[in-house]
C-alpha positions, 0 to 999 in steps of 0.5 A: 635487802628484803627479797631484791633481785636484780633486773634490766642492765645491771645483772651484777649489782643488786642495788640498780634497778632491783625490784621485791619479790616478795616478803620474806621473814626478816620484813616485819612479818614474823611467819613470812606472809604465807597468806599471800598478801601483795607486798607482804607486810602493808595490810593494815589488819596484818598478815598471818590469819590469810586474809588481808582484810576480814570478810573481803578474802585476800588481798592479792594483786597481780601484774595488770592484764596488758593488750599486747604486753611489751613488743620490741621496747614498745608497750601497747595498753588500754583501758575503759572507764565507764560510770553514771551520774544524776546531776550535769556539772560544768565539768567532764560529767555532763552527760546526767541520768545514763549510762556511758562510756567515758573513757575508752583509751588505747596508747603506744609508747616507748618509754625511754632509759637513759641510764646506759646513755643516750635513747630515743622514745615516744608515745601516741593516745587515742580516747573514745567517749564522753571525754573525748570532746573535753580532751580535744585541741579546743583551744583554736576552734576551727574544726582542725587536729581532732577538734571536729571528732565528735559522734553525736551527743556528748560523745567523740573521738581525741588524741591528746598525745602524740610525741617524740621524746629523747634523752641522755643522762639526766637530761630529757626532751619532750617534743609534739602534744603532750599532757600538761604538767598542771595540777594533781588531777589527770584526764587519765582515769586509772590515774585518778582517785575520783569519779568527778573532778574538781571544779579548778582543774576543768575551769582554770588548768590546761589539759594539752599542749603542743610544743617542746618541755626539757626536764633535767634531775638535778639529784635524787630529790629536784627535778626542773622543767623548762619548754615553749608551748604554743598556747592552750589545747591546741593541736599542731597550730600556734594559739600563742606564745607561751612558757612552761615550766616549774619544779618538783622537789623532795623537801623531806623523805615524806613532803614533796613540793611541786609548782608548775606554771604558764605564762604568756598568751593562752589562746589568740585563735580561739573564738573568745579572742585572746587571751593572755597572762599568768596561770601557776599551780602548788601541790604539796603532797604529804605522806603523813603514815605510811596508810594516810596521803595528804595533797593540797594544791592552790592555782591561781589563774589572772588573764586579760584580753587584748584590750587589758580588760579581765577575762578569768581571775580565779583561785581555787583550794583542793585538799585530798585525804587517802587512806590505804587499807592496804593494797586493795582498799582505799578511802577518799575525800576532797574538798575544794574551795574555788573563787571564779570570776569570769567562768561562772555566772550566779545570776547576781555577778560574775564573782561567786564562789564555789564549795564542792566536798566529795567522797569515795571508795576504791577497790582495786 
C-alpha cells in the first residue's frame, strides 16, 4: 500500500475507503518526492529536480477551495466561468466579440453512502449566465419552471437540478430533475476539457430530465440505469413518455464502454409539435498510457412528427485526445464529424454535414 490510511467507516481496515497521501520512496520514485509533486511519481519530466515541469515551477495541486466546505453531510460549491469568442455558433457560445460570464453556478448536495446501508440524499443547482438560457426547461415553452428566467440579451437564470436521491446497497434511485445520462460532454464547465462544445451535443442530446432514473452496480466492472422520464428539457410538467436508461462497463482495466439511450416521445408540448422516436449514445473511453486519454463517442438521433413525417435525423462522430503532462497541464483536441438533417439548413437542402476540429491547453 503506497502511503494509505484509513477513512470514513472502516477505521480498522486500511482497504475500505483508503486514500494516499502521499508518495513514499517505494513508489517508483527512488528519493521520495521531496519536491512536492501532487501525486508524487505522475509528472512526465519525473521528480527529483523540484520542479515538475521545467520554467512552470511545481506542480502542486491543493484541495480546491470550497464555499462553505461540508456542513452536516451536506456540501455547498460554485464556481464561475467566464470566457470570449469572436465568432456565434449555434451552440452554448452565442454571445460574439464581449466578454461574458458564462456560468456562475452554485449547488447543494447530500451525497448519499450506501456502504453501512440504507441513506437518503439529494441535490439542488442554480446557474447565472449566458448558459442560463440553453440550460433551461426549454423543452415546453410556456414560460413555466425556469423557462422565462431570462435577464436581457443572452443572459438568464436556470435550475437544471433539483432532486431527491435514495439508495440501499448497490441499489440507487434518482427522483425530480436531473442532468441527462447522454453523452461525454457536460453543461457543467469544471467538467469539461473545451471552452466550445460540439455541435452533437447541443443539436441532438438532451440536457435535463425530469422523472425517476434507478442505477444498479452489478460488480466492480457493470453498472445499469433504467427510468421514466417525461420527455426533453422539461421542468415538472409532462412533454411525454419516455425511457431512459442503458450501461456502463469496464471491458478491460483500460477500455470502458457506455451507451445510454431514450426512447419515445421527446417533446408534445413544445411549440415544434411532437416530437417522438430514438436517440442512443456510445462512448468508449480508452486509457491508452497512463498520460494519453482517448474518447470516441457515436449518437444517433431518428424522430418523427406526429404525422410520421421526419423531424431530426442525425449522426455525429466525436473523438477526443488528452494528454496529461502531469497533474497540472494537459492537451486536447477534438474532432467532430456530424451529419444533420432537420437542425441545420445550408442554403441548398437540409442534409449537410458538418466538420468541426479543435484544440486546447488546460492549466489547472
Amino acid at each position: 500500500m503506497c502511503g494509505c490510511e484509513p477513512v470514513g467507516c472502516c477505521d480498522t481496515e486500511v482497504t475500505c475507503g483508503c486514500e494516499t497521501v502521499g508518495c513514499l520512496g517505494d513508489c517508483g520514485c527512488n528519493d521520495g518526492c521531496d519536491s512536492g509533486c501532487d501525486s508524487g511519481c505522475d509528472s512526465a519530466f519525473g521528480c527529483g529536480a523540484g520542479s515538475c515541469l521545467p520554467g512552470l515551477g511545481d506542480c502542486c495541486l491543493d484541495d480546491p477551495y470550497t464555499l462553505f466546505g461540508d456542513v452536516c453531510g451536506i456540501e455547498v460549491g460554485g464556481w464561475a466561468s467566464i470566457g470570449y469568442h469572436t465568432k456565434a455558433l449555434p451552440l452554448f457560445n452565442s454571445r460574439p466579440d464581449n466578454v461574458q460570464l458564462h456560468q456562475a453556478w452554485l449547488y447543494a448536495e447530500k451525497a448519499i453512502d450506501t456502504s453501512c446501508g440504507f441513506d437518503i440524499g439529494g441535490r439542488i443547482d442554480y446557474v447565472y449566465g449566458t448558459d442560463g438560457p440553453d440550460t433551461q426547461a426549454f423543452g415546453i415553452d410556456n414560460g413555466h419552471w425556469d423557462n422565462d428566467w431570462d435577464n436581457g440579451g443572452d443572459y438568464g437564470s436556470a435550475i437544471p437540478q433539483l432532486y431527491t436521491e435514495m439508495g440501499y446497497g448497490d441499489l440507487s434511485v434518482k427522483v425530480g430533475h436531473f442532468f441527462t445520462i447522454i453523452g461525454w460532454e457536460v453543461v457543467a464547465a469544471p467538467d469539461n476539457f473545451f471552452y466550445s462544445h460540439a455541435y452533437t451535443m447541443y443539436n441532438s442530446e438532451p440536457f435535463t430530465h425530469t422523472g425517476a432514473l434507478a442505477t444498479y452496480n452489478v460488480s466492480d466492472d457493470l453498472s445499469v440505469f433504467g427510468g421514466y422520464t417525461m420527455g426533453w428539457d422539461s421542468g415538472f410538467e409532462d412533454n411525454g413518455d419516455n425511457f431512459l436508461g442503458g450501461f456502463s462497463a469496464g471491458l478491460t482495466d483500460d477500455l470502458t464502454l457506455t451507451y445510454a439511450t431514450t426512447i419515445g416521445t421527446f417533446g408534445e408540448d413544445n411549440a415544434g409539435g411532437v416530437e417522438k422516436g430514438y436517440m442512443h449514445s456510445l462512448v468508449a473511453d480508452y486509457a491508452v498510457s497512463d498520460n494519453l486519454q482517448y474518447i470516441i463517442q457515436s449518437d444517433l438521433l431518428d424522430t418523427e412528427d406526429a404525422a410520421g413525417a421526419t423531424v431530426r435525423d442525425t449522426f455525429g462522430i466525436n473523438q477526443y485526445l488528452v494528454y496529461s503532462v502531469n497533474d497540472c497541464l494537459s492537451l486536447g483536441g477534438r474532432f467532430e464529424w456530424y451529419q444533420s438533417e432537420g437542425v441545420f439548413d445550408d442554403g441548398n437542402n437540409v442534409d449537410s454535414d458538418v466538420y468541426a476540429l479543435t484544440t486546447g491547453i488546460n492549466y489547472r
